[in-house]
C-alpha positions as CSV (number, residue, x, y, z in Angstrom):
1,X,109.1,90.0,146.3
2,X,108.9,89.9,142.6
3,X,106.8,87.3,141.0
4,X,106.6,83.6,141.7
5,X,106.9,81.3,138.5
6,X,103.3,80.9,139.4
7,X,102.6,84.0,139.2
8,X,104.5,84.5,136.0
9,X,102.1,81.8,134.7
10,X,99.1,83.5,135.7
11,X,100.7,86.8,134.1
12,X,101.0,84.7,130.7
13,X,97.6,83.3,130.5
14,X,96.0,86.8,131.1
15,X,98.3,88.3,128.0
16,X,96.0,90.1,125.0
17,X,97.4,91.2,121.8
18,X,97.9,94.3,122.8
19,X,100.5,93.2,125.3
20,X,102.2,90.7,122.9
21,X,102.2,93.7,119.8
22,X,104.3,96.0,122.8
23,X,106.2,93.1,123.6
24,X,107.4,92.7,119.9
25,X,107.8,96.0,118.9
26,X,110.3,96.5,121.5
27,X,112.2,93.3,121.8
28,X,112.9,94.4,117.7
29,X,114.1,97.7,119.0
30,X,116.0,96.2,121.6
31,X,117.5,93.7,119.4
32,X,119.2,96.2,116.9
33,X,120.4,98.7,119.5
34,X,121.8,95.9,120.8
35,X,123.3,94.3,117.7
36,X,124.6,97.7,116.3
37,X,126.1,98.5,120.0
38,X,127.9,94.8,120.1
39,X,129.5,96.1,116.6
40,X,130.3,99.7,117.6
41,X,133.7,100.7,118.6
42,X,132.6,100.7,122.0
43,X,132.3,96.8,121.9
44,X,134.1,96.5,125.4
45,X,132.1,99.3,126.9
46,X,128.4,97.4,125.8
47,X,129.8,94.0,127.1
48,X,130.3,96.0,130.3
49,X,127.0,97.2,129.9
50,X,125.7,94.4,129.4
51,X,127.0,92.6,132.3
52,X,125.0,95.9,134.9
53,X,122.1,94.7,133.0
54,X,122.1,91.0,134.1
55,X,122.7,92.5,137.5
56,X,119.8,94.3,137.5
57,X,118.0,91.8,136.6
58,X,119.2,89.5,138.8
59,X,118.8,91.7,141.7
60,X,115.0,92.1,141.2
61,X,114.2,88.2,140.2
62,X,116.1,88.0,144.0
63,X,114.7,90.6,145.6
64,X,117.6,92.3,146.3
65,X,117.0,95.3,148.4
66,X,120.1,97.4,148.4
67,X,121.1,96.6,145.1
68,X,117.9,97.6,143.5
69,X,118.3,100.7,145.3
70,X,121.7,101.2,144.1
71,X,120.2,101.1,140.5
72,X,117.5,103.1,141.2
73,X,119.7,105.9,142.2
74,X,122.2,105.1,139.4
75,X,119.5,104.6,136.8
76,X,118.7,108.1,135.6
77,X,122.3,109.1,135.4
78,X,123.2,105.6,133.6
79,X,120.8,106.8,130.5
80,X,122.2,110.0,130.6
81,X,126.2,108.8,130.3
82,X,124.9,106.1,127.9
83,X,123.7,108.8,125.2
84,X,126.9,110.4,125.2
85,X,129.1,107.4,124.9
86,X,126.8,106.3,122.0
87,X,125.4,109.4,120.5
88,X,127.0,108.3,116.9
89,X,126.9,104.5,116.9
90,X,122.6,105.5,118.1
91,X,122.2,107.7,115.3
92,X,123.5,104.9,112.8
93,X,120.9,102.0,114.4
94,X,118.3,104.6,113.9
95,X,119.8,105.1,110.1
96,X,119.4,100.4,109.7
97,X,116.2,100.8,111.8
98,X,114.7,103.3,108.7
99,X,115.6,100.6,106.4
100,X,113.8,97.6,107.9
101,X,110.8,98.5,106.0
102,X,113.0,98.4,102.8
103,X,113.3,95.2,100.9
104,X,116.8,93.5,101.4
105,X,118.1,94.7,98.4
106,X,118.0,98.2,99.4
107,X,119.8,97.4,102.3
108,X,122.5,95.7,100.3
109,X,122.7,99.0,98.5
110,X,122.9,100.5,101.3
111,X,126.4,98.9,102.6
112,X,127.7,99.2,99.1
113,X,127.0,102.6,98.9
114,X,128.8,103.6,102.1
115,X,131.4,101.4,101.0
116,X,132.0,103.5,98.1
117,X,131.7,106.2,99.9
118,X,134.7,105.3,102.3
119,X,137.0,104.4,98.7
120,X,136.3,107.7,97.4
121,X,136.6,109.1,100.4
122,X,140.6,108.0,100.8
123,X,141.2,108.3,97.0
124,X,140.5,112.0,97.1
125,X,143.0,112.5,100.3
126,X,145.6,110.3,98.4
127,X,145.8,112.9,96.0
128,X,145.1,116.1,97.2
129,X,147.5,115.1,99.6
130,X,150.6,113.3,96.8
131,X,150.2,110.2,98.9
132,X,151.0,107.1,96.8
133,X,148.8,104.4,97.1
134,X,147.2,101.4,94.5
135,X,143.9,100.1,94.4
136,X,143.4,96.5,92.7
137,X,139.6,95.7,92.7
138,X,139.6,91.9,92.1
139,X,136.8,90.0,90.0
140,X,136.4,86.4,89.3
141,X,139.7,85.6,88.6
142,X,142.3,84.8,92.0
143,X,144.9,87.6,92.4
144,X,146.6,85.9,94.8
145,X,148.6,83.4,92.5
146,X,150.2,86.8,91.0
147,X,151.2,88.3,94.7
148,X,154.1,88.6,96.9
149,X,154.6,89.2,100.9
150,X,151.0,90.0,100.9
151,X,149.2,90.8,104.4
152,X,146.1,89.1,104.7
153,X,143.3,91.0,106.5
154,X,140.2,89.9,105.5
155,X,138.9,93.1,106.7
156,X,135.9,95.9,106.6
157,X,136.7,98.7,104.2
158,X,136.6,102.1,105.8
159,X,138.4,105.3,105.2
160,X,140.6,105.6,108.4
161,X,142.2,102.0,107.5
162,X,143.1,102.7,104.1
163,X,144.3,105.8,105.1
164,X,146.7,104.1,107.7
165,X,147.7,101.3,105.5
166,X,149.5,103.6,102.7
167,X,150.7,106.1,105.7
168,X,154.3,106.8,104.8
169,X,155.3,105.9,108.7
170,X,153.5,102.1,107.5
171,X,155.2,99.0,106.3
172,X,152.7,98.2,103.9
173,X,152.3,101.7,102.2
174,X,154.5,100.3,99.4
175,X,152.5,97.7,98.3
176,X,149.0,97.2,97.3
177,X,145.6,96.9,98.4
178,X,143.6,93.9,97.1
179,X,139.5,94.6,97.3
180,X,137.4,91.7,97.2
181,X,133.9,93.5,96.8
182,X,133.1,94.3,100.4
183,X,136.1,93.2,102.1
184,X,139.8,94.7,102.5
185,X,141.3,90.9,101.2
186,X,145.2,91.4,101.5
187,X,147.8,94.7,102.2
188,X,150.9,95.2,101.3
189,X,150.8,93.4,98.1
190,X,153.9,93.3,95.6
191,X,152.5,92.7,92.0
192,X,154.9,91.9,89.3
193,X,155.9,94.7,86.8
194,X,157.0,92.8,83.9
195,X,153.5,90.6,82.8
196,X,152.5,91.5,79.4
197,X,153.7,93.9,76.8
198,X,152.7,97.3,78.4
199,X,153.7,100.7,76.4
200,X,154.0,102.6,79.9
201,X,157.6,102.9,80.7
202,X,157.0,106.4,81.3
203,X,155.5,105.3,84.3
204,X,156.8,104.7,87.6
205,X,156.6,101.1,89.3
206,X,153.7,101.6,90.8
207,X,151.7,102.5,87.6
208,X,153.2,99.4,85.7
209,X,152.6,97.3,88.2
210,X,149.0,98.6,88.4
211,X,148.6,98.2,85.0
212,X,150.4,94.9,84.8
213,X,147.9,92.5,87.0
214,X,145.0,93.7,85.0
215,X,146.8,92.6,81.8
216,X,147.1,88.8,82.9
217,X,143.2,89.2,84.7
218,X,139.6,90.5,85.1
219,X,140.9,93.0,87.6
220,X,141.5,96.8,87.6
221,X,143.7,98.9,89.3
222,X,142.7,102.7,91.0
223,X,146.3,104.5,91.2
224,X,147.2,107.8,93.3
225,X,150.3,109.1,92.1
226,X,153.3,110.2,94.8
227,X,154.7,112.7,92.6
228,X,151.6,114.8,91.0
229,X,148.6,113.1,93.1
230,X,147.3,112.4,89.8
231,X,144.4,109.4,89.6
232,X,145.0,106.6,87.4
233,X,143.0,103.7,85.8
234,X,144.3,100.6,84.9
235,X,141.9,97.8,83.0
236,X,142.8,95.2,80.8
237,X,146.8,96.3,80.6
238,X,145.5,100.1,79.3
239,X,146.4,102.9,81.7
240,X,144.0,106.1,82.0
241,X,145.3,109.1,83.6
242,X,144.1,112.2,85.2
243,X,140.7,110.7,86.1
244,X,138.8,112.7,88.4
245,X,136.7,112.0,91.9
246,X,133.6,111.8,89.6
247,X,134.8,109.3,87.3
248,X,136.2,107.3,89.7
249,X,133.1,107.3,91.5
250,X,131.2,106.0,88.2
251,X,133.9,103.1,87.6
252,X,132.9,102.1,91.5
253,X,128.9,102.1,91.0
254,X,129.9,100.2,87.7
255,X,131.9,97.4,89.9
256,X,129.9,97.2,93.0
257,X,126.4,97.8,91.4
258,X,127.3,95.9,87.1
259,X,123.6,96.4,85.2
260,X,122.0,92.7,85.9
261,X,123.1,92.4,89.6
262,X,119.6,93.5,91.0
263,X,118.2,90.0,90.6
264,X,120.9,88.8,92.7
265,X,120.7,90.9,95.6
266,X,118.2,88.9,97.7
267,X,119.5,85.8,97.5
268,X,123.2,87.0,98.2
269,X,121.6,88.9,101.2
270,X,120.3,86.0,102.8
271,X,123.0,83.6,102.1
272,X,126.0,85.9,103.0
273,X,124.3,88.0,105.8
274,X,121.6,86.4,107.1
275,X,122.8,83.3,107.6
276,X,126.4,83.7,108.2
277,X,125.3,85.9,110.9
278,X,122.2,83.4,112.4
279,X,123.7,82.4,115.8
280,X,124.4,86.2,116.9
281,X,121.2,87.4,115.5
282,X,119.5,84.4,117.5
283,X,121.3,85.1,120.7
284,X,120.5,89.5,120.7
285,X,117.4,88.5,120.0
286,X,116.5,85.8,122.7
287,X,118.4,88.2,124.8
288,X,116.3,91.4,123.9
289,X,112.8,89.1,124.4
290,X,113.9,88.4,128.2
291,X,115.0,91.8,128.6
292,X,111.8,93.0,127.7
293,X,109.4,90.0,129.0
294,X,110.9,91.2,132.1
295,X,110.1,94.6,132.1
296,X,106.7,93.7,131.2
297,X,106.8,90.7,134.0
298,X,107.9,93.7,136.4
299,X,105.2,96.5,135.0
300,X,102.1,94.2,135.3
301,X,103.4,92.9,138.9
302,X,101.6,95.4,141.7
303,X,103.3,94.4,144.9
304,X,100.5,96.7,147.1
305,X,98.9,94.2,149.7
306,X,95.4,94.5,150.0
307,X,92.9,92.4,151.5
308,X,88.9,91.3,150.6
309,X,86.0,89.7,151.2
310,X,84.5,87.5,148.8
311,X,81.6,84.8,149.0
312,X,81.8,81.4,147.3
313,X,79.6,78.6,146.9
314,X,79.8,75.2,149.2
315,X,79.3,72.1,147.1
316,X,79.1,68.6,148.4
317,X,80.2,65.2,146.5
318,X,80.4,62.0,146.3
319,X,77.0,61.6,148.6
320,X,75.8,58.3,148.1
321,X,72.7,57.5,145.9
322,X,70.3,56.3,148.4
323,X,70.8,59.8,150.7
324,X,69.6,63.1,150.7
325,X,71.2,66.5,152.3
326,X,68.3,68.5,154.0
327,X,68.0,71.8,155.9
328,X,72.2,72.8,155.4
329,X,73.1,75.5,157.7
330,X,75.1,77.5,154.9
331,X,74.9,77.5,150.7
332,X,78.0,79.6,150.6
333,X,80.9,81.0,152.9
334,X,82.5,84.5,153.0
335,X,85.8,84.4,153.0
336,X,88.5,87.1,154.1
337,X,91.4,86.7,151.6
338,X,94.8,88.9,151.6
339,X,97.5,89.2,148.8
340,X,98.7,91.5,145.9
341,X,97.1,93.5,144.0
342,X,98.2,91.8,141.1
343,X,97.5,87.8,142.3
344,X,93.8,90.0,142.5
345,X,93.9,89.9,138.7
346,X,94.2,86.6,137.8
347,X,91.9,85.3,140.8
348,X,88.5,84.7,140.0
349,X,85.9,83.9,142.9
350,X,83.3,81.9,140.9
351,X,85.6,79.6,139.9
352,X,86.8,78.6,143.7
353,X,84.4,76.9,145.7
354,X,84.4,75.0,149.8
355,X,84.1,71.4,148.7
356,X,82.8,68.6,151.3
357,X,83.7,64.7,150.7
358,X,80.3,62.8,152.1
359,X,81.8,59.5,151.2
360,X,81.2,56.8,153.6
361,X,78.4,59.3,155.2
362,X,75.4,57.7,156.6
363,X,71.7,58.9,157.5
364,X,72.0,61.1,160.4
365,X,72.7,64.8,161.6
366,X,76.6,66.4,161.2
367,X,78.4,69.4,162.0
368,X,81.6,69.9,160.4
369,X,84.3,72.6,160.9
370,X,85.8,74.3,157.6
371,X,89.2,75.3,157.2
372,X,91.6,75.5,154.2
373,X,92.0,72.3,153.2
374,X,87.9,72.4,151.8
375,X,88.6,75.7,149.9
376,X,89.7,74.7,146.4
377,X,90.7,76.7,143.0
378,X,92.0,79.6,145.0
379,X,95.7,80.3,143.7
380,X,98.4,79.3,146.6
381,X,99.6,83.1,146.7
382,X,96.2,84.3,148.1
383,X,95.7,83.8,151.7
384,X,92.8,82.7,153.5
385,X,92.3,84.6,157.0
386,X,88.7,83.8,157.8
387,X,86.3,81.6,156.8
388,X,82.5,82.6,157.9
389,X,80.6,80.6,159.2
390,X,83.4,78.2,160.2
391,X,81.1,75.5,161.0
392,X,78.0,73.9,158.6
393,X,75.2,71.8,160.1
394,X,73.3,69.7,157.7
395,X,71.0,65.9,158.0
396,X,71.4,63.2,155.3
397,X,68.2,61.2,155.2
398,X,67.3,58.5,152.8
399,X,65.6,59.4,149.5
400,X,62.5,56.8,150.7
401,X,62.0,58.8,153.5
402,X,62.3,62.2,152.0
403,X,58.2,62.2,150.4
């Protein structure tokens, strides 16, 4: 059976700092596999997961036989077939778990650098590759009062998505891309050509349109062309061309990392990740602590059934002032006690004791039989097979007499 909420008390009371340091250590473990998991691209498969996991559970809390054997069997194999599935999205939570010991702004650099990384990434395919595409990087001012049939998409910036979006097979490859710092903010973006008095009409559309919303705002443009795959810079209405992957990857760290933005990294940090993020972080982690208080519920839990003899004291109350006990049979009884090994650890024998009620006893000579009900302090999952001697003998005489 596994353990009684009782039991589960006891198991509490008994716990030492070593256990409670385990306990931490790995419910922080389980808490970002388990985060980075939910994330992963195998979302559907962890919620899967996730739902064999709660049957495990449930199956021991329940004592259920065949199940548990079913996992038991299935167990080794599971861990086997779960390292494959999530061999890259594992090595990545072991990348954030080397970080934790970095100071949130490192870990903001962190997701800015591999967002750069993933820009760059695309840019260079775009033109090794002559596949037109635009770039607007927006910065305090609002692009969107200067768009048309934009896409909004709100959505993470990674290589393979920009790569789709200005496919030649896509509907929004014609239009732009509109970057909001870390976020993908709208596809498929028409800009107007004719803002501003621009000397490019050597240009294409795409490069005056480029250059165009940076002459009416804060923004700049990255453009690939179709016809050379030549990169292009446009910032405030002046186009540079034939930039390489190196400069374009110093006009990035300039955008995403500008000289007096290091104050601001810890307060952005906690306001737009930490907090935006709370009630899942609170739920993984709750989760991970029962996971893991399980385990350790489970590991400290010895089902063996053994049995012992231990001897405890007999103590009498509520005798009445005038009386005396003389010549008791017994001081103490032996008593033959069965249960788990583990109800063994949290049972201690001084501390239970065969208590007899003398009120309303007069003088005179008794014999009384012991049995259960006079044993106290002895936790209800022990049992009590014998009790030796199962009968004291004792006199009460009054104190006057007793000279």
């Amino acid at each position: 059976m596994p353990p009684s909420s009782e039991q589960i008390f006891y198991l509490l009371q008994k716990l030492t700092l070593k256990d409670i340091t385990d306990i931490t250590f790995l419910t922080f473990i389980l808490f970002f596999i388990l985060l980075g998991l939910w994330e992963s691209r195998f979302s559907r498969v962890f919620k899967g997961i996730l739902v064999i996991i709660l049957i495990f559970l449930v199956s021991q809390l329940l004592d259920l036989t065949l199940t548990k054997i079913f996992f038991q069997s299935f167990f080794n194999i599971f861990l086997i077939t779960l390292v494959l599935i999530f061999q890259p999205e594992i090595r990545k939570i072991l990348e954030k778990l080397g970080l934790i010991i970095s100071p949130p702004s490192k870990l903001l650099n962190f997701k800015k650098e591999l967002i750069i990384e993933n820009i760059v990434n695309a840019i260079d395919f775009f033109s090794k590759n002559k596949i037109g595409a635009i770039l607007v990087f927006e910065r305090n001012d609002n692009l969107s009062y200067y768009l048309q049939d934009e896409v909004y998409l709100n959505s993470e910036i990674s290589s393979p998505l920009l790569l789709t979006i200005f496919n030649k097979g896509s509907a929004l490859h014609d239009g732009a891309v509109i970057i909001d710092k870390n976020k993908i903010k709208y596809a498929g973006a028409y800009l107007p050509s004719g803002i501003g008095s621009l000397n490019i009409d050597k240009r294409g559309t795409r490069h005056k349109a480029g250059t165009a919303i940076t002459a009416e705002t804060d923004a700049f443009s990255i453009i690939v062309s179709e016809e050379t795959g030549g990169i292009s810079l446009a910032e405030k209405g002046v186009l540079k061309t034939n930039l390489n992957i190196n400069e374009i990857i110093e006009v990035l760290n300039n955008y995403y990392f500008p000289v007096n933005e290091d104050q601001r990294f810890k307060s952005v940090f906690i306001n737009k990740f930490i907090l935006k993020n709370l009630t899942k972080f609170l739920m993984f982690f709750l989760l991970s602590f029962l996971i893991i208080f399980t385990l350790w519920s489970f590991t400290n839990y010895d089902k063996t059934k053994i049995q012992r003899i231990v001897e405890i004291p007999i103590e009498f109350k509520n005798l009445d002032d005038n009386l005396n006990i003389e010549k008791p049979s017994a001081l103490s009884v032996k008593l033959t006690v069965s249960g788990l090994k583990t109800d063994f650890k949290f049972f201690n024998p001084t501390q239970a004791k065969v208590l007899i009620n003398l009120q309303d006893f007069e003088e005179g000579n008794y014999s009384l039989s012991l049995n259960k009900e006079n044993i106290v302090d002895i936790p209800k999952s022990i049992e009590i097979l014998n009790i030796e001697p199962k009968i004291i003998k004792f006199r009460l005489i009054l104190k006057d007499k007793n000279i």
